[in-house]
KEVEX-577020 format. One record per residue (C-alpha): residue number from 1; residue in three letters; chain; z, x, y. Coordinates in steps of 0.1 Angstrom, whole numbers. Each point is the difference from the previous one (the first is absolute). Layout:
PT  resi  resn  chain      z      x      y
PT   NUM   ALA      A      Z      X      Y
...
This chain:
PT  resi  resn  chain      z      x      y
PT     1   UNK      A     78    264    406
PT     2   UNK      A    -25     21     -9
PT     3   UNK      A     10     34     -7
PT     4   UNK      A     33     -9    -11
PT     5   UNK      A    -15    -13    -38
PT     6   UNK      A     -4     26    -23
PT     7   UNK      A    -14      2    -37
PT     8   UNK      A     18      8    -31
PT     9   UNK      A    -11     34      5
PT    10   UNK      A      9     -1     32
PT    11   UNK      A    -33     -2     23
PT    12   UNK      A      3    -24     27
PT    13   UNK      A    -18    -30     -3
PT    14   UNK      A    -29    -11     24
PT    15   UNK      A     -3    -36     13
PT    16   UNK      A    -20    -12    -33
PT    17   UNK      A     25     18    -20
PT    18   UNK      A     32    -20     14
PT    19   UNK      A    -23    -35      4
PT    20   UNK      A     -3      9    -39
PT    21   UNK      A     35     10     -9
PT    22   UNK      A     15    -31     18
PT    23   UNK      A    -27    -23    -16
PT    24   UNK      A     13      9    -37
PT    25   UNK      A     37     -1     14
PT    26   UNK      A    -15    -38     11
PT    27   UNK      A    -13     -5    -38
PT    28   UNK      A     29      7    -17
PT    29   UNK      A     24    -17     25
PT    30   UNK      A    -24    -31    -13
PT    31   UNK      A      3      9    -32
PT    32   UNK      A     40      6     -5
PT    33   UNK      A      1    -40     10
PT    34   UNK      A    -21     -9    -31
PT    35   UNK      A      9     23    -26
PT    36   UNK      A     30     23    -13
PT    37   UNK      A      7     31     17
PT    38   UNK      A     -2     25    -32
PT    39   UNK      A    -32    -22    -11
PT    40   UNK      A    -22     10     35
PT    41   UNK      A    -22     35     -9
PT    42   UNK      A    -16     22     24
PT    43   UNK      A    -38    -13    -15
PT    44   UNK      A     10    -35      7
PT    45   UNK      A     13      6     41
PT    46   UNK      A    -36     21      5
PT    47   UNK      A    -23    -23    -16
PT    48   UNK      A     21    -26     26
PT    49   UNK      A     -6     18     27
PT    50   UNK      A    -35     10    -10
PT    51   UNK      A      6     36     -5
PT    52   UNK      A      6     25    -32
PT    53   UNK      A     32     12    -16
PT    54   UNK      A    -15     35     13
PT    55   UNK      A      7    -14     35
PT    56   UNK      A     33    -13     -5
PT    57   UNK      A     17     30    -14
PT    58   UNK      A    -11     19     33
PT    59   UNK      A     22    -22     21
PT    60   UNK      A     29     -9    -27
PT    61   UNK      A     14     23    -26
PT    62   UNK      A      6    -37    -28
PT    63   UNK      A      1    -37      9
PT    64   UNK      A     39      8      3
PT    65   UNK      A     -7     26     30
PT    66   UNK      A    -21    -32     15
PT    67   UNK      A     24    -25     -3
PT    68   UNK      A     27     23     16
PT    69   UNK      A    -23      3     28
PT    70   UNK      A     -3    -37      6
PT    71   UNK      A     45     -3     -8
PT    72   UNK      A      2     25     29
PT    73   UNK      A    -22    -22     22
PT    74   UNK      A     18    -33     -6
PT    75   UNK      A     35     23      6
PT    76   UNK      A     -9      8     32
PT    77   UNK      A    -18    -36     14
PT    78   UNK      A     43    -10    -15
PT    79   UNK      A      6      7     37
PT    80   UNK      A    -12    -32      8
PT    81   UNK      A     35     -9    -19
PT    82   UNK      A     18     21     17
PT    83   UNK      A    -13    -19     32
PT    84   UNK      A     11    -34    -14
PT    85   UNK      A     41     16      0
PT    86   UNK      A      3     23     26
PT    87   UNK      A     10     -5     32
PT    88   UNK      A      5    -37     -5
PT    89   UNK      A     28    -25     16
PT    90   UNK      A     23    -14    -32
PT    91   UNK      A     21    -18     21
PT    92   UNK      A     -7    -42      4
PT    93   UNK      A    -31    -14     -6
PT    94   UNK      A    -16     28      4
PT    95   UNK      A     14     14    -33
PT    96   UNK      A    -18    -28    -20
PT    97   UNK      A    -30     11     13
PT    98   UNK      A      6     34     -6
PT    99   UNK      A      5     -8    -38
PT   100   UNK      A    -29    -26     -1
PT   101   UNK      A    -22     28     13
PT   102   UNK      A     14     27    -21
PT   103   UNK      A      1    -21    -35
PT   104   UNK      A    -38    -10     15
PT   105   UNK      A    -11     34      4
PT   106   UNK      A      7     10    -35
PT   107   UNK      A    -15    -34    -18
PT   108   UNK      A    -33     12     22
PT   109   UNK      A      4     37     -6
PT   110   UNK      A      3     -4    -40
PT   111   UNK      A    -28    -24      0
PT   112   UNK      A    -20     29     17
PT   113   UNK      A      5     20    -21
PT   114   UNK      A      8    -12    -33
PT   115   UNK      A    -17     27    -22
PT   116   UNK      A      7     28     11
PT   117   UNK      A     38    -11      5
PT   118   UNK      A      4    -11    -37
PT   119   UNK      A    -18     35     -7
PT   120   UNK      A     28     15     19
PT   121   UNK      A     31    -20    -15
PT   122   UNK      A    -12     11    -31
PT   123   UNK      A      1     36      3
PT   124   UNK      A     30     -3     16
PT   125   UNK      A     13    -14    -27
PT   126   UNK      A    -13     20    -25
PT   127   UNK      A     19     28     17
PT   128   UNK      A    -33     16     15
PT   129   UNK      A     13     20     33
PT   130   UNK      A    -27      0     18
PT   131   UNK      A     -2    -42     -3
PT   132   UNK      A     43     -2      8
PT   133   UNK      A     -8     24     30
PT   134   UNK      A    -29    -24     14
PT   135   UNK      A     17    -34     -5
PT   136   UNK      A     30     19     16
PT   137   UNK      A    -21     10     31
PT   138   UNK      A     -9    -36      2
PT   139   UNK      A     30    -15     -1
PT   140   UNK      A     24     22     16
PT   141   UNK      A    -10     -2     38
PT   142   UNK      A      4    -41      1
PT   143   UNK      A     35      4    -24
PT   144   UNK      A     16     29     28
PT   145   UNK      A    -14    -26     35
PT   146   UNK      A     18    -30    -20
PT   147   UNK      A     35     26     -8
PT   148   UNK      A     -8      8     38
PT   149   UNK      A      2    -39      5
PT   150   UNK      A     34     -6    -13
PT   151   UNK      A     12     25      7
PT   152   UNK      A     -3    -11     36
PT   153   UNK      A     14    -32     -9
PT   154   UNK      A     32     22    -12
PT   155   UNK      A      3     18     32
PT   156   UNK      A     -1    -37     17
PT   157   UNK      A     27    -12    -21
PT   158   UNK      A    -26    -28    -18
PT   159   UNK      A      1     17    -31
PT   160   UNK      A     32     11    -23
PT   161   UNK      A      4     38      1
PT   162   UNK      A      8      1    -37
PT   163   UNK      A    -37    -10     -7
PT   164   UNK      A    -21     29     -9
PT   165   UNK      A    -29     -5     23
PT   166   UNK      A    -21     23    -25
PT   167   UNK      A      6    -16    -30
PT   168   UNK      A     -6    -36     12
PT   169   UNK      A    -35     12     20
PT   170   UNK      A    -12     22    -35
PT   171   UNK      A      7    -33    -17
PT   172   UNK      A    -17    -22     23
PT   173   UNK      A    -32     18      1
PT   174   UNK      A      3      2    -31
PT   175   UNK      A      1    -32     -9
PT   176   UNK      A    -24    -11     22
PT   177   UNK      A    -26     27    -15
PT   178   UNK      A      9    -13    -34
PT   179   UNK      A      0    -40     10
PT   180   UNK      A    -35     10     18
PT   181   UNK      A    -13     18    -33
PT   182   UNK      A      9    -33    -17
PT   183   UNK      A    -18    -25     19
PT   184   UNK      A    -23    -15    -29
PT   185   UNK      A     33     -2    -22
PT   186   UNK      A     19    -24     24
PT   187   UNK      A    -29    -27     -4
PT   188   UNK      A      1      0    -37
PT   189   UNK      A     39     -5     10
PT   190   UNK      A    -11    -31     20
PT   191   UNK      A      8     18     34
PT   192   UNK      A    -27     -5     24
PT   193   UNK      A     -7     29     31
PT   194   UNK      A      9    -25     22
PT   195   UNK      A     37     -5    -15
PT   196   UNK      A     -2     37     -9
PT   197   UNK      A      2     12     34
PT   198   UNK      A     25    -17     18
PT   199   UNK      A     24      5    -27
PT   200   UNK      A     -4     41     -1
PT   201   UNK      A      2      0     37
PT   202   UNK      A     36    -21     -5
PT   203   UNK      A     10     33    -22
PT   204   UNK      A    -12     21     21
PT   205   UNK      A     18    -13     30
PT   206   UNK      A     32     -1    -21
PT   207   UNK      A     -3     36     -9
PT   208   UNK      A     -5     12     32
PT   209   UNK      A     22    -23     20
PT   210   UNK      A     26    -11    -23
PT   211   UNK      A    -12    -39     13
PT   212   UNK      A    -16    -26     -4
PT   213   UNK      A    -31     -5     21
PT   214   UNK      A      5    -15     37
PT   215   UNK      A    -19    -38     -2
């Protein structure tokens, strides 16, 4: 990529320069799974990564400009997600594999990614645009291939016309990206991820195909 990484004044970035800039995008990924978001300063992420806050502030405007560039990243590697729902046979057996892989891919995705997810949620929340836009570009290729899905279903007469296809995938996902943000919580509710799983495939399967899963 080099070439293609430029400064905050705008000089591209030799191969140290981008070995340097992704090292302290590495330190405070580290350090958003430790501490609070709003509690990480620029001194703290360059003394991590062995640097000065001189050197940071040529590659990132704020820790916020930094932690944007590491939400981006994890938007895009979502296609994996994406991956998990498109294309995929919902028909049979075949559909409880679909959602076993799908509810699978989440759990594994969120658990990736934790930080930087919960960073995300939270600016979202707080009604930060640039947050909503991100968690949207995450989320919205896997919701449109699951519409896609039952919407097919539709077309083959397996699933009611009157459902909305978009409403029940946006819920879905949603759930799933909520259930999967939640992990921790379920054990204090004496739910183990072994009885988690199965059990948000079985509602995922129900959403998509109206029924229950094929033994």
């Amino acid at each position: 990529m080099t070439g293609q990484v430029r400064t905050v004044d705008g000089r591209v970035a030799g191969r140290r320069g981008q070995a340097t800039r992704q090292k302290l995008l590495d330190c405070l990924s580290e350090m958003l799974s430790s501490s609070p978001y709003r509690d990480v300063k620029v001194i703290d992420v360059a003394r991590k990564a062995g640097t000065s806050p001189a050197t940071f502030y040529q590659y990132f405007p704020d820790v916020e400009g930094a932690v944007l560039e590491i939400a981006e990243t994890t938007a895009k590697e979502a296609t994996s997600l994406t991956g998990l729902a498109a294309g995929r046979s919902w028909a049979g057996k075949a559909a409880r594999e679909s959602a076993e892989e799908l509810v699978d891919g989440f759990l594994a995705f969120w658990r990736r990614h934790d930080a930087i997810l919960r960073v995300i949620d939270l600016g979202a929340a707080e009604g930060d645009k640039r947050f909503y836009k991100i968690r949207m570009k995450l989320l919205t290729p896997v919701t449109g291939s699951l519409r896609e899905a039952i919407e097919e279903l539709q077309e083959k007469g397996r699933v009611d016309d009157s459902v909305n296809a978009g409403a029940i995938a946006g819920s879905l996902v949603t759930m799933l990206a909520s259930v999967a943000g939640h992990q921790k919580g379920f054990q204090t509710w004496g739910v183990k991820q072994a009885e988690l799983k199965p059990n948000l495939a079985l509602l995922v399967h129900l959403g998509v195909t109206g029924r229950k899963p094929t033994k």
